[in-house]
C-alpha positions as CSV (number, residue, x, y, z in Angstrom):
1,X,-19.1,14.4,-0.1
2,X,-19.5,16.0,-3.3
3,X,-16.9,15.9,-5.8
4,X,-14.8,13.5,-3.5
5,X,-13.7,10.0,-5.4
6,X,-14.6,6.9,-4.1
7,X,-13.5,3.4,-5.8
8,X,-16.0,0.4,-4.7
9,X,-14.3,-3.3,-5.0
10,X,-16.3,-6.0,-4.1
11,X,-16.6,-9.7,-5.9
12,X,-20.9,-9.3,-6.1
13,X,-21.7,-7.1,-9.1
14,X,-25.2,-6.3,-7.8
15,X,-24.3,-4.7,-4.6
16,X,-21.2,-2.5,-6.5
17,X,-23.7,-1.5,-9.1
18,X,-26.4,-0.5,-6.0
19,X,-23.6,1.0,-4.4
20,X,-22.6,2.8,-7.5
21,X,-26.0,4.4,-8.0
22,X,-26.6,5.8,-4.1
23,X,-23.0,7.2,-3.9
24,X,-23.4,9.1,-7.5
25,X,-26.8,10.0,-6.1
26,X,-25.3,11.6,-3.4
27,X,-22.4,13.3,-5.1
28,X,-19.5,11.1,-5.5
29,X,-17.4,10.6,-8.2
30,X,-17.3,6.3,-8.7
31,X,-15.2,3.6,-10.1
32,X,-15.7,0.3,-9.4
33,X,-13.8,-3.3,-9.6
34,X,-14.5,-6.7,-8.9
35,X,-11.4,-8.3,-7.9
36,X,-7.8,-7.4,-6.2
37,X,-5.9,-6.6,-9.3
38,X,-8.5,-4.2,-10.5
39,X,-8.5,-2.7,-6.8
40,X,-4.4,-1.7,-7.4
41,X,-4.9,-0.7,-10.8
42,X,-7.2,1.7,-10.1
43,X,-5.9,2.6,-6.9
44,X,-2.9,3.6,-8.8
45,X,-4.3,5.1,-12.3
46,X,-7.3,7.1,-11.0
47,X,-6.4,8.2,-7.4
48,X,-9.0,8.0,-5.5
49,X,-9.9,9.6,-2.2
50,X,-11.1,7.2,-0.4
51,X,-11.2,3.3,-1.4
52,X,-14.3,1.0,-0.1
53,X,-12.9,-2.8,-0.4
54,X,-14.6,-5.9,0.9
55,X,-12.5,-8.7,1.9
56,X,-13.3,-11.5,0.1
57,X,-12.2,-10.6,-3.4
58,X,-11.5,-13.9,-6.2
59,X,-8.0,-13.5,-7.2
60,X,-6.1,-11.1,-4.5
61,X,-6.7,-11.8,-0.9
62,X,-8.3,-8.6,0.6
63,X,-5.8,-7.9,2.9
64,X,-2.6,-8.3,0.3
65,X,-4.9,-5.5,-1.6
66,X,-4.4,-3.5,1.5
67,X,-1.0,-3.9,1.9
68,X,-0.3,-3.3,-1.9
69,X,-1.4,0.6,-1.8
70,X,-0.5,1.1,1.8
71,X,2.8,0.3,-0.1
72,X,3.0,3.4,-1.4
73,X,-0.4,5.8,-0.4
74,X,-2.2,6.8,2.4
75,X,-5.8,6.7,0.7
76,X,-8.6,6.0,3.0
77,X,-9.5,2.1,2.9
78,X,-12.6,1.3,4.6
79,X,-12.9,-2.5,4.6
80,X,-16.8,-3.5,3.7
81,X,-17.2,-6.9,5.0
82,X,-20.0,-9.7,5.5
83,X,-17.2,-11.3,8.0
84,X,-18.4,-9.8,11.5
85,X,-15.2,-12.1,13.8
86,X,-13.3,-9.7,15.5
87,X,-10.3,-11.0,14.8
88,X,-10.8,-10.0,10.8
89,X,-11.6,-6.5,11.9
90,X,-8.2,-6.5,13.5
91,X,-6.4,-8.2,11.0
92,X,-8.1,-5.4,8.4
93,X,-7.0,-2.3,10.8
94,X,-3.6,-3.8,11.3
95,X,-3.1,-4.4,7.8
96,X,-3.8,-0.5,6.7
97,X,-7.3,0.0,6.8
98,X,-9.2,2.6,8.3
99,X,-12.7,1.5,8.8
100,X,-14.5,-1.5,8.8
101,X,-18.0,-1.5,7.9
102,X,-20.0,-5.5,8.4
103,X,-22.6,-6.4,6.2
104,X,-25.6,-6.0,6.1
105,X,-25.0,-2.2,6.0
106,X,-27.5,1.3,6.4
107,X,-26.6,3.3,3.3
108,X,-26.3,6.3,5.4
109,X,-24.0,5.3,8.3
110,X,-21.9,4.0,5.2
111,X,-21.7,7.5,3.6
112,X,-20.9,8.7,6.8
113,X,-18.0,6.7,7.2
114,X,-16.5,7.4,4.0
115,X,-17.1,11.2,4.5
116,X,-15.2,11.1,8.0
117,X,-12.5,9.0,6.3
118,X,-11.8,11.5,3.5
119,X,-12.0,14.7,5.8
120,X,-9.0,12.7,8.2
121,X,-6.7,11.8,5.2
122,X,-3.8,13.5,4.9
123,X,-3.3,16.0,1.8
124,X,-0.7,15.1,-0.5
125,X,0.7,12.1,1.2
126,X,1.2,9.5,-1.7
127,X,3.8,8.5,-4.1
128,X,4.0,7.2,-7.6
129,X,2.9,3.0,-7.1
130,X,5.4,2.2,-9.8
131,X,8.8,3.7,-9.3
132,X,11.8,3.2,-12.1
133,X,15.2,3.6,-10.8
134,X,17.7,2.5,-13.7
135,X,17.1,-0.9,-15.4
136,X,15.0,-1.4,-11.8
137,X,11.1,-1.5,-11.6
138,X,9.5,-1.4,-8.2
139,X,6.0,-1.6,-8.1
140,X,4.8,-0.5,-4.7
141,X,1.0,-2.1,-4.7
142,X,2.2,-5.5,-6.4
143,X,4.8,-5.5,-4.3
144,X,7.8,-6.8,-6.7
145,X,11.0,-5.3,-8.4
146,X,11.5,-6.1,-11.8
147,X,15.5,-5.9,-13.0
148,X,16.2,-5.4,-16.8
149,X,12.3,-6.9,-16.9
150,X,13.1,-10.3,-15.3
151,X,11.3,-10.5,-11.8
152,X,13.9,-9.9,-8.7
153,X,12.5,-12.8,-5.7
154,X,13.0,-11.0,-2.4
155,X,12.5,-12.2,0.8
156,X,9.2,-10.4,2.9
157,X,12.4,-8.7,4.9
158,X,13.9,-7.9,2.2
159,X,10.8,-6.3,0.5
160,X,10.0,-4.3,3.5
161,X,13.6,-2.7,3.2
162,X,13.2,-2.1,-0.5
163,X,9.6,-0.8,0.6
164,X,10.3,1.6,3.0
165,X,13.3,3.4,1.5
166,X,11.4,3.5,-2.2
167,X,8.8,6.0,-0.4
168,X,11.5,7.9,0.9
169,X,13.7,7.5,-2.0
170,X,16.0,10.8,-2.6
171,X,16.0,11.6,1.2
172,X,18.3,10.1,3.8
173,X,16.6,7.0,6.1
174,X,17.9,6.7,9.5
175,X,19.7,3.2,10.5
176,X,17.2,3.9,13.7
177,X,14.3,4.5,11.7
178,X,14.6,1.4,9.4
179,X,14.8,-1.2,12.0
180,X,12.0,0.1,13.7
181,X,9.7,0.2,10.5
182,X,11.1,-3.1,9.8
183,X,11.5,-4.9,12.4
184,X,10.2,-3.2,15.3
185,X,10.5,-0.9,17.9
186,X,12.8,-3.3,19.9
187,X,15.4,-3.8,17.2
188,X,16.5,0.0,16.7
189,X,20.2,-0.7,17.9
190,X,20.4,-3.9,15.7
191,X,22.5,-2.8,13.0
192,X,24.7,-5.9,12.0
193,X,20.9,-6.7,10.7
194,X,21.0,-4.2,8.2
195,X,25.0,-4.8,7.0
196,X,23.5,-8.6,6.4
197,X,20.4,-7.3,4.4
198,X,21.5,-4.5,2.4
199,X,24.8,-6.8,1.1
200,X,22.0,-8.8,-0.1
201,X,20.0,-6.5,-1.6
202,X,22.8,-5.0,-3.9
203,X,23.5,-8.3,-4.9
204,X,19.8,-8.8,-5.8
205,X,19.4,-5.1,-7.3
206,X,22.9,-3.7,-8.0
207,X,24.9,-4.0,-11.4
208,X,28.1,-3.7,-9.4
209,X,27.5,-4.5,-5.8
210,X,30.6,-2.7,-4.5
211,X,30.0,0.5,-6.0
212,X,26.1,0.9,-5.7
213,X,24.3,3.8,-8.0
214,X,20.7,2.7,-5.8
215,X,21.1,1.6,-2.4
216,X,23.4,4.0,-1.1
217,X,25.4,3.9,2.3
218,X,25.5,7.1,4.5
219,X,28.0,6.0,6.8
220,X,27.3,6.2,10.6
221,X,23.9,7.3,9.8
222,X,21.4,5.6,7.6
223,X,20.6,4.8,3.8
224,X,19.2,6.2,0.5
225,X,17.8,4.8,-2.4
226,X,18.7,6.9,-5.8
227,X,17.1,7.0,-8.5
């Protein structure tokens, strides 16, 4: 798709450079990594539109890569892959991906993919990957907050909280809508779940926990994080 930006990861620097050269050939704007933290930096610095990621990166399991820019973008991911088990192609579309292409691979059905990928991605639905709020950091690919530049330990519950109010940060989140993006469709009228969890939280994130300036109470009907 010409013009379109593509960002190739994979851990074998023969097949990105091949890659590299047919997708140019064909139009594409490229940048390429080799392992999971080159994946989120680029993810986050060049913007691509589409992001083609095998698995089986050295440093950054494959599927923590995907869950660090679903953290905060919508990009296409389409998961290239010499592991054919079904059970990896779930764990790849359940994690955020959009496609998942085995190898060995035809070049063509390949470009195909990504061009179908790019044409169904949503315009303009992404966010900053690093988001400062006060003395707070929260990077949304490495998934961490950083207070007054020491490193906040949340639990994965915890995160997900801090997570899904960060991309909505500024706009009101529904008690409803957070337990369900949290914890599920079943938990929606759980919310003694989110008293417990948010206390923590402002003890985590807040300079003074009874008077928050973040994490912000709208009683009776949900929360919003300030920045």
């Amino acid at each position: 798709m010409t013009g379109s930006r593509v960002l190739v990861v994979d851990d074998e620097p023969g097949l990105v450079r091949a890659l590299a050269i047919n997708l140019r050939a064909h139009g594409w704007e490229v940048a390429t990594g080799t392992d999971g933290a080159q994946a989120l930096d680029l993810a986050a610095s060049w913007h691509p539109d589409v992001v083609l990621l095998d698995l089986g990166l050295p440093d950054i399991p494959g599927l923590d890569v995907i869950a660090g820019i679903r953290g905060w973008s919508r990009v296409p991911i389409v998961v290239l892959s010499a592991r054919q088990h079904g059970e990896d192609k779930v764990d790849a579309l359940d994690a955020g991906a959009d496609d998942y292409v085995t190898k060995p691979f035809a070049m063509n059905e390949l470009l195909a993919r990504l061009r179908a990928a790019v044409r169904r991605a949503a315009p303009g639905d992404a966010t900053e990957a690093v988001v400062v709020a006060g003395e707070l950091e929260i990077d949304l690919a490495r998934r961490r907050v950083l207070r007054a530049g020491a490193e906040v330990r949340l639990s994965p519950t915890e995160w997900a909280i801090v997570e899904v109010l960060v991309r909505n940060r500024g706009r009101l989140v529904s008690r409803e809508q957070l337990l369900r993006e949290v914890w599920g469709p079943a938990y929606t009228s759980e919310t003694g779940y989110l008293r417990v969890y948010t206390a923590q939280l402002r003890r985590k994130l807040e300079a003074d926990p009874s008077n928050p300036r973040h994490l912000r109470t709208q009683p009776g009907m949900g929360y919003v994080f300030e920045v």
